[in-house]
C-alpha positions as CSV (number, residue, x, y, z in Angstrom):
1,X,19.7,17.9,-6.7
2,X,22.2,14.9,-6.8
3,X,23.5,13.9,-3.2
4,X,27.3,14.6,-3.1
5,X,28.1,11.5,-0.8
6,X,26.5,9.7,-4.0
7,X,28.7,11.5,-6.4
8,X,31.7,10.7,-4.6
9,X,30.5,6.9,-4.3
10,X,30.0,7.0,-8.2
11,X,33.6,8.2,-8.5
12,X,35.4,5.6,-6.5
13,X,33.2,2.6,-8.5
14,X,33.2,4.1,-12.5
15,X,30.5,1.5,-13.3
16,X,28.0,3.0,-10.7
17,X,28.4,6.4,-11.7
18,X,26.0,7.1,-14.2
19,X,23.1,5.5,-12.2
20,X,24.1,8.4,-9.4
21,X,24.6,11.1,-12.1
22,X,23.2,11.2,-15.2
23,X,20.5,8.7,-14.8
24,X,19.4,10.3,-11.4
25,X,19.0,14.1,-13.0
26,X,17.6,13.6,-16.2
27,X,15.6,10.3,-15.9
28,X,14.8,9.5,-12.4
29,X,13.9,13.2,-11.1
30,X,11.7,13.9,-14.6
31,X,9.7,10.5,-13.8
32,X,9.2,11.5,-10.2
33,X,7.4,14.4,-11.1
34,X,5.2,13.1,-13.5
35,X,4.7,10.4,-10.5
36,X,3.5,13.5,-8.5
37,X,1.2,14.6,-11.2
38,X,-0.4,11.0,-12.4
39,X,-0.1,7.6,-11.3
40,X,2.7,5.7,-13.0
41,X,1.5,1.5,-11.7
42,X,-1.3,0.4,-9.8
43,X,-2.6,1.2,-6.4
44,X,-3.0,-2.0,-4.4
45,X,-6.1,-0.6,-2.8
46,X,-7.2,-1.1,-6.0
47,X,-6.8,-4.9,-5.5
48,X,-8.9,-7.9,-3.7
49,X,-7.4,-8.7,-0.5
50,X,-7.8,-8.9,3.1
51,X,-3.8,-9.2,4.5
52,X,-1.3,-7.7,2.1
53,X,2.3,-8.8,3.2
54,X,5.0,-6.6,1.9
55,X,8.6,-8.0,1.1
56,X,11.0,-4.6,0.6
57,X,12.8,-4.9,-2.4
58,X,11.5,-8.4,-3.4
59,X,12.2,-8.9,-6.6
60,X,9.8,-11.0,-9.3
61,X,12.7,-13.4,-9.9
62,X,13.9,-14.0,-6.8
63,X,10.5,-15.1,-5.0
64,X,10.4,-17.5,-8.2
65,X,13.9,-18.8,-7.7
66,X,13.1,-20.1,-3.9
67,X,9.3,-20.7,-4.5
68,X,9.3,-24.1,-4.8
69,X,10.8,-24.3,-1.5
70,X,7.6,-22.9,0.2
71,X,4.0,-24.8,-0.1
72,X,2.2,-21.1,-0.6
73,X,4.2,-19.9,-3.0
74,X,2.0,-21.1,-6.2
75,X,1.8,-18.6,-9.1
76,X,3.8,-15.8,-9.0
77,X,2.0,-13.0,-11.1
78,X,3.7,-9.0,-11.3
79,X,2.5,-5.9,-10.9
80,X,3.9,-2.4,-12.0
81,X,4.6,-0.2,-8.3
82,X,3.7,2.6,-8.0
83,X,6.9,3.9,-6.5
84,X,10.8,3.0,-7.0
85,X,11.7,3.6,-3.6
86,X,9.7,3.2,0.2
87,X,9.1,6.6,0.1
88,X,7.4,7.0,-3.1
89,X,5.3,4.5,-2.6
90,X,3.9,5.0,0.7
91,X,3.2,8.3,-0.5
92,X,2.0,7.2,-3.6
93,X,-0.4,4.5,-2.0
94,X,-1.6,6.6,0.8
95,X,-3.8,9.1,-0.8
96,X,-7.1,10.7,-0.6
97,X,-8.6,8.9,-3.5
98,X,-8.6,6.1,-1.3
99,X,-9.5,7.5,2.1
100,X,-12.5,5.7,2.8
101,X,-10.5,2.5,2.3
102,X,-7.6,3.3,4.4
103,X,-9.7,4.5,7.5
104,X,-10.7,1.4,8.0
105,X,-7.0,-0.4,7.3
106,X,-4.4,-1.3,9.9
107,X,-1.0,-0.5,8.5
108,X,2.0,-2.5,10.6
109,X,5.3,-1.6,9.2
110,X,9.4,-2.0,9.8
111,X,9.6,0.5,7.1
112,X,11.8,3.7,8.1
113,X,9.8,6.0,6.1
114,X,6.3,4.9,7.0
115,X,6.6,7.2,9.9
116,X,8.8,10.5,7.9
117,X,6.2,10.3,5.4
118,X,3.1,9.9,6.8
119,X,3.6,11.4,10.4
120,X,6.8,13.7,10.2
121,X,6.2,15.2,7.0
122,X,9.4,15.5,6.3
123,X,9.5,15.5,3.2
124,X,7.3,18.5,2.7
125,X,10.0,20.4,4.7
126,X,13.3,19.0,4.6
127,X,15.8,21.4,3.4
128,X,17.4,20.9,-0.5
129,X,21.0,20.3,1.4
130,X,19.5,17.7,3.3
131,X,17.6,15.5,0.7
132,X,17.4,14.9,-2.9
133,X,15.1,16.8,-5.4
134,X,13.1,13.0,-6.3
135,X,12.3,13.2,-2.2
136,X,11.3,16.5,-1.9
137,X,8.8,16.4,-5.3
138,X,6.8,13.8,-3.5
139,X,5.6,16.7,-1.2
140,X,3.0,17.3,-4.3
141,X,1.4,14.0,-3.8
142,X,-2.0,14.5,-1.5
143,X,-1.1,11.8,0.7
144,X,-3.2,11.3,3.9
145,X,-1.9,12.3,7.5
146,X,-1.4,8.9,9.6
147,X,-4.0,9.6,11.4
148,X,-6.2,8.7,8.5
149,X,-5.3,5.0,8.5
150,X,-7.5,2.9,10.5
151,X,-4.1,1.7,12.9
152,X,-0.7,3.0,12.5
153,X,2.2,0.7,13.9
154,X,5.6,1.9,13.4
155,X,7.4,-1.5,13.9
156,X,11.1,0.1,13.5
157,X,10.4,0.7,17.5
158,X,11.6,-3.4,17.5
159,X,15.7,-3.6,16.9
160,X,16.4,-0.8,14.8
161,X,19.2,-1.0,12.5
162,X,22.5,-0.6,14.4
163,X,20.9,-1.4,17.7
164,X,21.3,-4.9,19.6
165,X,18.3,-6.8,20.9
166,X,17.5,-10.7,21.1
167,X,16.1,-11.7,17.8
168,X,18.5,-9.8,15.1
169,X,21.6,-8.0,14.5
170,X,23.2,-5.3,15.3
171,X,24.1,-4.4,11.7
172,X,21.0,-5.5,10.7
173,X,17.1,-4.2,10.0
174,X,13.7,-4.9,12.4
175,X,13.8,-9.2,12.2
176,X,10.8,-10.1,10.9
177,X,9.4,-11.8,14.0
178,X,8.2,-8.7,15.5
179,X,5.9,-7.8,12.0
180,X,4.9,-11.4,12.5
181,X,4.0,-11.2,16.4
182,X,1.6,-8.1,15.7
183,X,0.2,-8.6,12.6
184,X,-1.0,-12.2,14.9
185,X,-2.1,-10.1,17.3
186,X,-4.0,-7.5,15.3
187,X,-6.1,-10.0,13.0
188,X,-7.2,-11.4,16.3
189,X,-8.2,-8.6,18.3
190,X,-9.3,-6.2,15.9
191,X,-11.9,-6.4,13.0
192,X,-10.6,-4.3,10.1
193,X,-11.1,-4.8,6.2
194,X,-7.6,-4.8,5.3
195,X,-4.6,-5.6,7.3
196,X,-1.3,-4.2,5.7
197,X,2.0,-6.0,6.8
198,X,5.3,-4.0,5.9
199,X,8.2,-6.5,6.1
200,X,11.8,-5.1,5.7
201,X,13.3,-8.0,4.1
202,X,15.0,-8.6,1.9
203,X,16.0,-5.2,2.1
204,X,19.8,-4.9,3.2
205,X,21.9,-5.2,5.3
206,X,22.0,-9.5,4.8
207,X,21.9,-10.3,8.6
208,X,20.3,-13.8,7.9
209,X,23.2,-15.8,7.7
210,X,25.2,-14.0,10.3
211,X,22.8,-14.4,13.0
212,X,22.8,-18.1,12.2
213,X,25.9,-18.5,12.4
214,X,26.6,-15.8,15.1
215,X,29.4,-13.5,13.3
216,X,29.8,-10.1,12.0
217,X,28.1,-9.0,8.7
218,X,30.6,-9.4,5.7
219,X,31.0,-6.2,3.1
220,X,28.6,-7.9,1.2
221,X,26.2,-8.1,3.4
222,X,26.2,-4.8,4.7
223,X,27.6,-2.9,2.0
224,X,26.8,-5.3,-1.2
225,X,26.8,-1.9,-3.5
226,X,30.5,-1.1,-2.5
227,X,31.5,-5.5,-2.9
228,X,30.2,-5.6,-6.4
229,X,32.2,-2.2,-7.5
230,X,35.3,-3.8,-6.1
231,X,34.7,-7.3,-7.2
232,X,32.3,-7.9,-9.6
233,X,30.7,-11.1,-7.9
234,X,27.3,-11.0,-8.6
235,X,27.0,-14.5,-7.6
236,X,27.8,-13.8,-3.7
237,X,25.6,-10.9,-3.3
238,X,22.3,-12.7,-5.0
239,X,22.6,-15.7,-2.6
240,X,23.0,-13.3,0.0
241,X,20.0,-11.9,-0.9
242,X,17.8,-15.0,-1.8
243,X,19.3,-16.2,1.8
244,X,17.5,-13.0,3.4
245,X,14.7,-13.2,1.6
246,X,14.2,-17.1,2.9
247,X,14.6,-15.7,6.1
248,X,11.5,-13.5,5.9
249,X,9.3,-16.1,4.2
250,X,9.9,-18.7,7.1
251,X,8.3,-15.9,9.0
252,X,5.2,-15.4,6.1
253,X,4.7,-19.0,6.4
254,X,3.9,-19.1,10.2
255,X,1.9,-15.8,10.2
256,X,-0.5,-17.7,7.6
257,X,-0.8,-20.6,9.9
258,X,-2.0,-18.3,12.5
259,X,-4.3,-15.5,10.9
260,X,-8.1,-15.8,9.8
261,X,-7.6,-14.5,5.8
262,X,-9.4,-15.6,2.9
263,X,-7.4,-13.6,0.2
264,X,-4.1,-13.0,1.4
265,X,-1.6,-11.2,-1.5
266,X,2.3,-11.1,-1.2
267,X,4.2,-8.3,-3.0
268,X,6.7,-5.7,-2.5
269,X,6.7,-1.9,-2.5
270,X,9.6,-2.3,-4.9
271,X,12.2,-4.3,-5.9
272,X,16.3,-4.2,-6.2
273,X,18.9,-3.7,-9.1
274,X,21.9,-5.8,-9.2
275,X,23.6,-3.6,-12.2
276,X,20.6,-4.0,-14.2
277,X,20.0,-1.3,-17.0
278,X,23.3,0.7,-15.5
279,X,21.1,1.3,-12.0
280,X,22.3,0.0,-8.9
281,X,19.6,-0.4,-5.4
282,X,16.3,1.4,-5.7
283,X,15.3,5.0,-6.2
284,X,11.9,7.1,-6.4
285,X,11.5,7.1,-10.1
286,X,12.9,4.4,-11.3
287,X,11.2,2.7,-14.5
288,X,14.0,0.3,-14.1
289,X,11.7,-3.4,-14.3
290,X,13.8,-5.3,-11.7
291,X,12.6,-2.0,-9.2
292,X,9.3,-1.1,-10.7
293,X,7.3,-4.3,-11.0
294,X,6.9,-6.2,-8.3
295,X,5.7,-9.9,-7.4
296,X,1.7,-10.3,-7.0
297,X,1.0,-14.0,-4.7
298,X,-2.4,-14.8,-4.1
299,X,-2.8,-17.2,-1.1
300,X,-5.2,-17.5,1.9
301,X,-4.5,-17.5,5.8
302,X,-6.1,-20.0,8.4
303,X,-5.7,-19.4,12.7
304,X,-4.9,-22.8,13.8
305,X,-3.5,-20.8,17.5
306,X,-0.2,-22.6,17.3
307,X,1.7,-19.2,17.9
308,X,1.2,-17.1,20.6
309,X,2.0,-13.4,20.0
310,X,4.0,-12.0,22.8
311,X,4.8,-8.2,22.5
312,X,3.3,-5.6,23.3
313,X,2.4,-2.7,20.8
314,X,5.7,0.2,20.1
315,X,5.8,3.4,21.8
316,X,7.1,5.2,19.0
317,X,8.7,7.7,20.6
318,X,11.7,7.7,18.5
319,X,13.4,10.8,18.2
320,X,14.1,12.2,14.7
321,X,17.8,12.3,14.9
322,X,17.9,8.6,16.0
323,X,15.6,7.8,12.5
324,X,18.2,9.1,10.2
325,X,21.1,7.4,11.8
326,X,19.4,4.6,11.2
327,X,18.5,5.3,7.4
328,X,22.4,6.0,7.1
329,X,23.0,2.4,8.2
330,X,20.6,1.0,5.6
331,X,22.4,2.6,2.7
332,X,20.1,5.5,2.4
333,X,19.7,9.5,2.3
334,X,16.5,11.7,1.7
């Protein structure tokens, strides 16, 4: 089923209306389902590594655009995802081929539907008026309950999206400090195999520059789909995003300074379209390449203690009205 909010966004920007439509019914919904029923891309429990940090929606191009800006940033390889969209990857990556290896992994994540997936369920029960048909086929998947991963964080508990609090902004996602702070903490006190770090940048809203310079987002920043329907400046909205995606690795660079890793490996659970291929954002079943492969950075991590962690773990005892008012903010609906 196509969201009607969508529809009626598709019909106020004519370029953007296809990738809502047409492309969303008969390509996007068909892939999803053969997602459910095989594995389109490669698990990264498949993979080598102690830390995995997650950059949401990094894209292959961008992380080699401001590379040479950052001393761990060597060779950039790709990987195909295994999902379009949050949801379909967590889903997709979380399953009970890999059981074994997930009990004994701690999972630290920013990501909204870290906790809807894997503890709510909701996508196994949401009603069709409610969500989209892509997010309800991923109820097929056998992903594991959360409380088959070794830890469970749900880091949206720091500064959720629309809320104020004294590292971000108001309009803005989970800063990447607090992802940093734990994932510190955790590689210290706890002894697991694999450590996975969920980031939410560069995922929009773009709320780097406006907490530097302590103003309100701009459209492009928190609404860069509707700014390039009405303007067409690509330009803007890419160094918007290459701005918030600085803003996250400043963080990545002092959480490798500070955590005992031998093979760390940088990715994404997806990446983001600018207008490429007629599709616009991210979406579960997307074979578009800007969304579906994904950087692959193999680095390492050394604890020289020059950061000490200071917060304590979240409660998560957000309520499930709250969660969706704050996917709503970040441009998104089941």
């Amino acid at each position: 089923m196509v969201d009607r909010s969508d529809i009626r966004k598709g019909l106020k920007y004519p370029k953007q209306a296809i990738d809502k439509t047409i492309s969303e019914a008969f390509l996007r919904v068909p892939l999803t389902y053969l997602n459910t029923k095989t594995t389109i891309g490669t698990n990264v429990f498949c993979r080598d590594w102690d830390v995995l940090i997650l950059l949401d929606t990094c894209r292959i191009d961008a992380l080699r655009e401001v590379a040479p800006e950052y001393d761990f940033l060597t060779t950039i390889g790709s990987m195909r995802s295994v999902g379009g969209r949050s949801p379909e990857w967590i889903a997709k990556t979380f399953t009970k081929p890999y059981e074994d290896t997930i009990r004994e992994t701690a999972y630290l994540s920013a990501n909204v539907f870290s906790r809807q997936v894997l503890q709510e369920r909701q996508h196994e029960s949401i009603s069709k008026k409610d969500s989209s048909l892509s997010y309800r086929l991923l109820s097929h998947i056998p992903t594991v309950d959360v409380s088959d991963i070794g830890h469970f964080e749900y880091l949206y508990e720091y500064e959720p999206v629309g809320e104020d609090g004294p590292l971000g902004h108001i309009d803005g996602g989970t800063p990447p400090r607090y992802i940093t702070d734990r994932g510190i903490q955790v590689g210290r006190e706890y002894d697991f195999d694999r450590i996975i770090l969920h980031y939410l940048q560069p995922h929009p809203p773009y709320m780097a520059n406006a907490i530097r310079k302590n103003r309100e987002l701009e459209k492009y920043e928190r609404d860069w789909w509707g700014y390039l329907g009405d303007t067409g400046d690509y330009e803007t909205v890419w160094n918007a995003y290459l701005d918030e995606l600085r803003f996250v690795l400043d963080d990545v660079e002092l959480l490798l300074e500070n955590i005992e890793a031998e093979k760390v490996a940088i990715s994404s659970d997806h990446g983001e379209a600018f207008g490429e291929y007629w599709e616009f954002g991210h979406n579960n079943g997307s074979m578009n390449p800007k969304v579906r492969n994904v950087p692959w950075v193999e680095t390492s991590g050394t604890d020289t203690n020059s950061f000490i962690p200071s917060i304590d773990p979240p409660t998560m005892t957000k309520p499930m009205n709250d969660i969706e008012s704050q996917l709503a903010a970040l441009g998104y609906k089941n």
